[in-house]
C-alpha atoms as one frame of an Amber mdcrd trajectory, in Angstrom:
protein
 182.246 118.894  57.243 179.051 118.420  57.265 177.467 115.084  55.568 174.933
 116.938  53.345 177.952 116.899  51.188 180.046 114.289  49.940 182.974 114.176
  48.573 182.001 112.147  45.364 180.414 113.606  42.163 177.847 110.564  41.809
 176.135 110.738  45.048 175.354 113.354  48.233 173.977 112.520  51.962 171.088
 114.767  53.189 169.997 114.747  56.845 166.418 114.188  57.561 165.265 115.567
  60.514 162.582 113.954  62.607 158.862 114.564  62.470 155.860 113.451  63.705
 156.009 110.488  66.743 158.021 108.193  64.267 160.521 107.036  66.751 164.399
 106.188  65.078 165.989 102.762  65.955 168.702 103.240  68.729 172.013 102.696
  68.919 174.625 102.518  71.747 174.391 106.655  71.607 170.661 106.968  71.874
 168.564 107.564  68.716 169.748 106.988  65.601 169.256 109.926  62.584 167.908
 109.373  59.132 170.461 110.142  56.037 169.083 109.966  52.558 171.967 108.854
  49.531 171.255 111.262  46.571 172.295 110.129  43.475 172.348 113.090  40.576
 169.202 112.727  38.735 167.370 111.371  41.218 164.766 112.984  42.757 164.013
 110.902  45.892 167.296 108.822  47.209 166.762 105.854  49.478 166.849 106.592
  53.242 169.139 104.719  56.057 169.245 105.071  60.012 172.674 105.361  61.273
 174.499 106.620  64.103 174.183 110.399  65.385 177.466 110.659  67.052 179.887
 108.826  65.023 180.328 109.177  61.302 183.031 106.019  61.247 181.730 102.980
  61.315 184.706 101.648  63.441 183.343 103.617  66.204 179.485 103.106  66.061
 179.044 100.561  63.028 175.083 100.991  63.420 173.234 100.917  59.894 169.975
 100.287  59.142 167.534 100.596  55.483 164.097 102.862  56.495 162.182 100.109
  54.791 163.711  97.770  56.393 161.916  94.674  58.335 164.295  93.573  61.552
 163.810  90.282  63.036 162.806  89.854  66.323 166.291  88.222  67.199 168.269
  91.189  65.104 166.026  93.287  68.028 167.321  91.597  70.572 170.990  91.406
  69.570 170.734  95.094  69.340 169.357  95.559  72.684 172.278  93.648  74.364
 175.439  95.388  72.743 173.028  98.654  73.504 173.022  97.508  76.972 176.956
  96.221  77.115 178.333  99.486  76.241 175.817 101.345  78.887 178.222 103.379
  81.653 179.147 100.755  84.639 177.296 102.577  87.343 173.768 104.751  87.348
 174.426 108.553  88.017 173.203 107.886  91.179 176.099 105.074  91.862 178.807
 107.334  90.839 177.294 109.558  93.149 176.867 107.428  96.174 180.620 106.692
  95.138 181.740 109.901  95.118 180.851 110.748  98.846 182.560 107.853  99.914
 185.272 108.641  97.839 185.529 112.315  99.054 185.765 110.903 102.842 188.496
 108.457 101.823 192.082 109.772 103.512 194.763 111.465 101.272 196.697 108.420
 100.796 193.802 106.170  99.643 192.684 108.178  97.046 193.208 106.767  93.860
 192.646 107.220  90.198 192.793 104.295  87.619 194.147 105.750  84.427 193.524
 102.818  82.361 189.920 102.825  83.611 189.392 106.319  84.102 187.813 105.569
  87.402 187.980 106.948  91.070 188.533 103.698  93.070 187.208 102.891  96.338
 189.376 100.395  98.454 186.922  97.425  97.450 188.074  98.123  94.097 191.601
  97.632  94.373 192.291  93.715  93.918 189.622  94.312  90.168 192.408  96.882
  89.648 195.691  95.258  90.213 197.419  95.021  87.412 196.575  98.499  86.260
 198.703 101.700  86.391 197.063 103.880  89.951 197.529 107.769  90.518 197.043
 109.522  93.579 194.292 112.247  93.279 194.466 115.521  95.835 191.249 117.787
  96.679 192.110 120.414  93.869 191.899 117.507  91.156 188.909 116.384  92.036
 187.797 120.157  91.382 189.266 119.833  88.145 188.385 116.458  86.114 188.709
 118.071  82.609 192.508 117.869  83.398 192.189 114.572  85.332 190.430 112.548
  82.584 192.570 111.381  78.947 190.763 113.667  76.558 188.730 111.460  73.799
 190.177 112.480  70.322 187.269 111.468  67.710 187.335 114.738  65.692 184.117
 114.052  64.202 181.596 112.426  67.509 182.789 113.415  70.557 186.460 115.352
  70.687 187.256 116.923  73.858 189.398 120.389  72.813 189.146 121.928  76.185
 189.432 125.809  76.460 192.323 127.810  77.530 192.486 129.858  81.002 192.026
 132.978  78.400 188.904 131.862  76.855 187.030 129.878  79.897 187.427 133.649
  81.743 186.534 136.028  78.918 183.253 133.621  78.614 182.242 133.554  81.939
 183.474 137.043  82.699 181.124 137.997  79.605 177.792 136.019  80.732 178.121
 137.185  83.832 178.322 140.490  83.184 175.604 140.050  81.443 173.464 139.153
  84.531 173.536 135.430  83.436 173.057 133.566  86.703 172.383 130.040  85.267
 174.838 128.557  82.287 173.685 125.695  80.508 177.474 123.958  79.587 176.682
 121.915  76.732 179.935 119.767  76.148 182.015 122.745  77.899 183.652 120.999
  80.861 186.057 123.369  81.686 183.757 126.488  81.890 181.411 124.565  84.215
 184.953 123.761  86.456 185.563 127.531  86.664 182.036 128.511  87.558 182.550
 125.732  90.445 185.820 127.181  91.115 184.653 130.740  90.951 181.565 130.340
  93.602 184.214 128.401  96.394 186.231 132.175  95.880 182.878 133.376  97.358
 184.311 137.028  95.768 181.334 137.214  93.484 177.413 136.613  93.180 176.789
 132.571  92.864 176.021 131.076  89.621 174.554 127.487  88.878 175.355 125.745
  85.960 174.434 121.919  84.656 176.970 120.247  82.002 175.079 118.240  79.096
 177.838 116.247  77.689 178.452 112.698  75.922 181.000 111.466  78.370 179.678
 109.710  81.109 183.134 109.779  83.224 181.854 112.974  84.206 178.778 111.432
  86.277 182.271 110.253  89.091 182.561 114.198  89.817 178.875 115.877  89.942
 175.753 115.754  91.125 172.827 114.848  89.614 171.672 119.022  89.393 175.327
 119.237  87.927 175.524 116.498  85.166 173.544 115.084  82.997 174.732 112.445
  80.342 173.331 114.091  76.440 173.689 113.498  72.991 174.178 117.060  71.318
 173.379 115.421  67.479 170.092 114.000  68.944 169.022 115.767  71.727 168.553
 112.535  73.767 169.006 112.946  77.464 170.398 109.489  79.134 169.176 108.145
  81.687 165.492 108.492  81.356 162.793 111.307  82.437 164.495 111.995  85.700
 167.643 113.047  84.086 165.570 115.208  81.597 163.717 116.613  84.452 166.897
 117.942  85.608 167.479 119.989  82.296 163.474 121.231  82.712 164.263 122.200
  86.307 167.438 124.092  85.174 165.515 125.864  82.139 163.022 126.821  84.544
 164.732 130.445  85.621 163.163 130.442  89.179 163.292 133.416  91.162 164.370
 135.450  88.155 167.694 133.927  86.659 168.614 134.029  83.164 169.550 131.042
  81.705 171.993 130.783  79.066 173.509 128.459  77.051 176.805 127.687  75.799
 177.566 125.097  73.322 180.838 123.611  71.845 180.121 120.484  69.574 182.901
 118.901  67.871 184.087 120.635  64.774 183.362 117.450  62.351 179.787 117.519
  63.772 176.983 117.647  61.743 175.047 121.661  61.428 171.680 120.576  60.915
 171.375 118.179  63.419 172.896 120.331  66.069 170.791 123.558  65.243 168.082
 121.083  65.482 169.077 120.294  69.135 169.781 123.703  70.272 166.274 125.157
  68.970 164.486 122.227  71.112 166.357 122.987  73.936 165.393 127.192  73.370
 161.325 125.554  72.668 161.485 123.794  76.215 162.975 127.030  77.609 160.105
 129.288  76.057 157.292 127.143  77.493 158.854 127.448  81.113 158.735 131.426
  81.174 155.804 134.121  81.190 153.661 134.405  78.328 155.790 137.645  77.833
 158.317 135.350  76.380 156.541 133.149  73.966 157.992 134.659  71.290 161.965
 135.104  72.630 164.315 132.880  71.862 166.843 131.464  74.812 170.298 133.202
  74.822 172.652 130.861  73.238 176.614 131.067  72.283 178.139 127.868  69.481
 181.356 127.636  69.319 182.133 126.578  65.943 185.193 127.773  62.646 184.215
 130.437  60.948 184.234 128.663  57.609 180.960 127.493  58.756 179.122 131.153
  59.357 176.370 130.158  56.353 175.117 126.688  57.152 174.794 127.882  60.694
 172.852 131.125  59.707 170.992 129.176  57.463 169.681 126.858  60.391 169.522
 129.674  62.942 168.997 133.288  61.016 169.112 134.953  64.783 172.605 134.195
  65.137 175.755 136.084  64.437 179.238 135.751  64.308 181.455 137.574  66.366
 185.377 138.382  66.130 186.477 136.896  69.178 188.907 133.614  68.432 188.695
 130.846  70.912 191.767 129.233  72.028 192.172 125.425  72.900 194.970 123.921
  75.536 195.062 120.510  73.520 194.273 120.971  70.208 197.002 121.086  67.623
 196.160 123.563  65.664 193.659 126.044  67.272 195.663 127.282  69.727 198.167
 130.027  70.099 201.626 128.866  70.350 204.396 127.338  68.037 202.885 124.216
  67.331 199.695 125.970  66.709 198.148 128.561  64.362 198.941 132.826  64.918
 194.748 133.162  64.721 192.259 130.621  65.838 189.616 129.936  63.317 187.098
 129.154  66.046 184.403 131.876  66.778 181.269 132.910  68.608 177.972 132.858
  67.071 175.372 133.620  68.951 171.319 135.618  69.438 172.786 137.545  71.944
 172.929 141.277  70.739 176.799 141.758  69.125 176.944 145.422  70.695 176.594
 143.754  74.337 179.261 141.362  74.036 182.436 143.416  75.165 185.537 141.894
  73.622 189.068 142.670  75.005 190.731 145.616  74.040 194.431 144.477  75.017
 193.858 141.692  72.835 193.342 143.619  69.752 189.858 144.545  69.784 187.792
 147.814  68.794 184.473 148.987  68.357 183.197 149.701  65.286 180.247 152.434
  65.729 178.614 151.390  62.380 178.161 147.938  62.743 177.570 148.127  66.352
 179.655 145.207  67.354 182.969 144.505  68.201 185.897 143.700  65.647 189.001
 142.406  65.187 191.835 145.195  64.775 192.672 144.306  61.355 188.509 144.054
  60.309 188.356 147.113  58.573 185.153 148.666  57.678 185.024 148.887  54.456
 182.288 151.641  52.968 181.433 150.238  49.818 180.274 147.081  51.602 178.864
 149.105  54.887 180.420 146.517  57.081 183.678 145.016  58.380 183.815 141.867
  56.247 187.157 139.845  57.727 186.155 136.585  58.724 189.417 135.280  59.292
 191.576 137.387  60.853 193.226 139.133  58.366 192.629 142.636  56.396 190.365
 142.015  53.457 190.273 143.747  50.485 187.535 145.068  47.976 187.029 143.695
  44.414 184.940 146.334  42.856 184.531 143.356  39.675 182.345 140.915  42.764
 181.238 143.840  44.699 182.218 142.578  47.800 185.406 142.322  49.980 187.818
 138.873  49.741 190.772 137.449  51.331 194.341 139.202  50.951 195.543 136.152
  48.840 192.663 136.346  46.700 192.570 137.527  43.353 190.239 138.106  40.225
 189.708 135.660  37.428 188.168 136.805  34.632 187.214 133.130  33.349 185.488
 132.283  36.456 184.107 135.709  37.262 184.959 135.585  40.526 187.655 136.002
  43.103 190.174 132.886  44.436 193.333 132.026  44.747 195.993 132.574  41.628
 196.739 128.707  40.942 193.343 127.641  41.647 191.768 125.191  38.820 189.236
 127.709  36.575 186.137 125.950  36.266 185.928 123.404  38.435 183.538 122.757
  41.758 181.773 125.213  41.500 178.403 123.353  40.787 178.921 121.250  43.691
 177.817 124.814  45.928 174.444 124.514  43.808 172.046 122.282  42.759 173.297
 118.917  42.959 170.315 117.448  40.392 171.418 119.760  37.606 174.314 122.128
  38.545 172.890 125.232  39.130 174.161 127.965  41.310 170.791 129.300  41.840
 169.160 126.439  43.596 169.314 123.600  45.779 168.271 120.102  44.595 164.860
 120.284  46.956 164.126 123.279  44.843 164.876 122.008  41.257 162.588 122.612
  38.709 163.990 119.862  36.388 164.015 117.175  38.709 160.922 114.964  37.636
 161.907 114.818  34.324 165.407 113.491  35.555 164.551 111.283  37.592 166.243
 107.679  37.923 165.219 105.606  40.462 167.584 102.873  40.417 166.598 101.797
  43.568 163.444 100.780  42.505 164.640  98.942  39.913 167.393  97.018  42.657
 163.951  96.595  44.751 162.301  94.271  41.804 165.757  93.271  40.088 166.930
  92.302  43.498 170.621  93.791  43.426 172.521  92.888  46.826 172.526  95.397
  49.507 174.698  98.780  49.670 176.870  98.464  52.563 177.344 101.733  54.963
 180.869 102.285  54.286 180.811 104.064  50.573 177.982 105.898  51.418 180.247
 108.007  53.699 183.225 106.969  52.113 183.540 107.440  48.033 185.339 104.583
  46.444 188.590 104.441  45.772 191.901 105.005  46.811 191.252 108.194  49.658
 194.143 110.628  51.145 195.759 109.678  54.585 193.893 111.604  57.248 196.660
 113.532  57.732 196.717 114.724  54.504 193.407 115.663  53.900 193.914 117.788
  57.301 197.135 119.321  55.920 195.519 119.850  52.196 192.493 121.640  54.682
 194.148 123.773  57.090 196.264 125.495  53.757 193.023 126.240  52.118 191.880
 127.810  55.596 195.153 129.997  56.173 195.617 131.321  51.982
């Protein structure tokens, strides 16, 4: 969920998106973004820098007023936890440590699990009282599996595909002629493209991981890895590192370059479509003047429930049918434990009617809409399109004009479709404007929002009220649901 919208009726966050050479404050995750608290009636909220990555404050408690003056020593105390949470080794450490690693004998090669480090012999005695694995050749061509996935839902979880989805996707771009795959926070497809090239059965491919774990600078080189920030588009590691991503971007001797993205679900939309269209502007000034005005193929692997915000950042994209299966994530996943259709889809500028999806696994062609469907999508006429976004066989409702879920059902209070026992009247305004309620606008846009204006924030400024702390402005107060039940409450909305 994104954090243009809270979850309490007195107050929203907005993301501001950078412009101009006005440089953000940094935190331990690069540059920070600017959030703006909305109250309702307010035209112009006051603005705070916080972290990009993390939206808990136990795991990046960075916070920061716009307006705000910083003392030299606040600077400096920032610069040194900055520095202390910095990988242990340079890229090209890990990478002098690699080689020496890779010429170590079988028996001396060892993994710290508590560390999540390859150790070299002189590392052993730092090591001692930690729990050692032995590593053979074929994990070392596998680290996605080697390394404890990080869990953080909303900054930097590591859902790694299964077999069936890594191959369809690379089977896919290269069949599209895509020589050079841009892996941005896709570990596992950039082990198979590794893995496919050793088979030496089909026509080499290059690709470069941008991802926020540095643990992945132990297993490539520095034309293989590069440590990124997908919420800021900040390449670590200075201009060499984002020379690397030029380089790559570059399509010599005729390769097309495309990228695939897969950002944590509780990431933030804006900010991400923000980093993806930068990366597609660097790619446009590398090629002929033939491409100025092209965008860069691109695939985002995101839930479907979040089809408009992305559209509404990126109107090239669509969504496609196909559902993309996780090994380790408890829900999207096929399986007992997990759900009998992955929300997760493909959206992507790449035209629909080129991207071939798998027959044996229940897909068609539909000839009208010139793109590949699900077997239960069913084109419906009135609607001239196959409208099932998740999964299931929707229905027309000739009172909306449009086709709904199966479970859904016409109320004639709300004038809409939803679910029997859901609560007429209520939330919808928070879908609108959230100065005065309208459906028709968004607050930006609101016509009435001079003349309801309250700017209580000047009036803190001269009445000199004590500071807002970070927490509620992410965090309503009051008691909140256990995290597990706010998933449950979530994943029932998603399946009825």
């Amino acid at each position: 969920m994104d954090v243009s919208g809270a979850n309490d009726d007195s107050f929203g966050i907005e993301v501001i998106l950078p412009e101009g050479d006005k440089k953000a404050p940094s935190c331990p995750h690069g540059p920070t973004l600017l959030f703006e608290k909305v109250c309702k009636g307010d035209e112009k909220g006051r603005r705070f820098y916080a972290c990009s990555a993390c939206r808990d404050r136990k795991d990046c408690n960075f916070f920061q007023w716009e307006d705000e003056k910083v003392s030299e020593a606040r600077l400096l105390a920032r610069e040194a936890e900055n520095q202390s949470k910095r990988p242990p080794f340079t890229h090209k450490e890990y990478c002098s440590r690699f080689r020496k690693f890779a010429s170590l004998p079988v028996d001396e090669k060892k993994f710290c699990q508590d560390c999540q480090t390859l150790l070299l012999p002189g590392d052993y005695d730092t090591h001692a009282s930690h729990k050692f694995t032995a590593i053979t050749v074929a994990q070392l061509r596998r680290p996605s599996a080697l390394l404890r996935p990080l869990e953080n839902k909303k900054s930097n979880a590591q859902y790694l595909f299964t077999e069936r989805s890594s191959h369809f996707l690379l089977d896919t771009l290269a069949g599209q002629g895509y020589r050079n795959v841009l892996c941005v926070g896709t570990p596992r497809l950039q082990e198979l493209i590794k893995l496919r090239n050793l088979e030496g059965k089909h026509e080499p491919m290059k690709s470069l991981l941008l991802d926020i774990d540095f643990r992945y600078a132990q297993f490539y080189g520095k034309d293989e890895f590069c440590h990124y920030n997908m919420f800021n588009h900040h390449v670590f590691g200075g201009e060499a590192s984002s020379g690397v991503l030029r380089a790559f971007l570059s399509e010599s001797d005729g390769e097309k370059v495309v990228m695939v993205a897969d950002p944590p679900f509780g990431g933030l939309v804006k900010p991400l479509a923000n980093s993806f269209s930068l990366i597609s502007q660097t790619w446009r000034k590398l090629q002929s003047p033939d491409s100025s005005s092209v965008d860069m193929p691109m695939m985002w692997i995101f839930p479907y429930f979040f089809e408009p915000r992305i559209l509404e950042c990126l109107p090239s994209f669509i969504m496609l049918d196909y559902q993309v299966d996780y090994d380790n994530h408890p829900l999207y996943k096929h399986g007992k434990t997990g759900r009998k259709q992955s929300p997760v889809r493909l959206f992507t500028n790449i035209p629909p009617r080129d991207v071939v999806l798998p027959k044996d696994e229940g897909y068609r062609f539909c000839s009208i809409c010139e793109r590949y469907v699900w077997s239960l999508n069913k084109h419906c006429a009135k609607c001239n399109l196959c409208p099932s976004k998740d999964g299931r066989e929707w229905k027309h409702c000739s009172a909306c004009e449009k086709c709904v879920k199966p479970s859904w059902k016409h109320c004639q209070s709300c004038g809409h479709c939803a679910l029997p026992d859901h609560p007429c009247g209520q939330g919808q305004g928070k879908e609108g404007c959230f100065n005065c309620g309208s459906l028709k606008h968004k607050r930006k846009g609101c016509p009435l929002k001079d003349t309801h204006r309250i700017n209580k924030y000047r009036s803190n400024a001269k009445g000199g009220s004590k500071n807002v702390s970070h927490r509620p402005l992410f965090k309503p107060k009051g008691k909140r649901k256990s995290g597990a039940a706010r998933r449950a409450k979530k994943m029932a909305a998603l399946s009825t």
